[in-house]
Residue, then its C-alpha position, 0 to 999 in steps of 0.5 A: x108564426x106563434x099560431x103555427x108552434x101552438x098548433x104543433x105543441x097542441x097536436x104533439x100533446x094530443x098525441x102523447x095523450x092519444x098514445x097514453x090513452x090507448x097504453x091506458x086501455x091496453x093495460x085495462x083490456x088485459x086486467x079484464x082479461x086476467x080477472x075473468x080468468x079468476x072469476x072463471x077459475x075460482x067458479x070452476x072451483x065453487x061447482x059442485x058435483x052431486x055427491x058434494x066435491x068440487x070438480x077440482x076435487x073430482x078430477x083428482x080422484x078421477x086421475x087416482x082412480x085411472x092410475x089404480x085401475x092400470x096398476x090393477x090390469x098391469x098387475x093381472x097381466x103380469x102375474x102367471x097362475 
């Protein structure tokens, strides 16, 4: 009888320990994930453009540059002569 409850204790702890291990794993499948978003962002920060900006830097004078061109052809547009 005594063989039997050892059993079922060993199988019941292997079982929480199975279901640590995977809660374990999920937790370092999900840091993965997070670092190599960090290391994908903070690489996108680090590229370089040929005239010395970040590409950060660049889409943001790319984004000022639009806006200055449509408020450039707004105003031709709507100006009379």
């Amino acid at each position: 009888m005594e063989a039997i409850g050892e059993r079922e204790t060993i199988v019941w702890e292997d079982a929480a320990g199975g279901a640590l291990r995977s809660a374990v794993t999920g937790a370092r499948a999900i840091d993965d994930v997070q670092r190599s978003n960090r290391d994908f962002i903070s690489m996108q920060q680090r590229v370089r453009f040929p005239c010395g900006k970040s590409a950060a830097s660049h889409r943001r004078s790319r984004s000022r540059s639009r806006s200055r061109q449509a408020a450039t052809l707004f105003a031709r547009a709507t100006t009379t002569e």
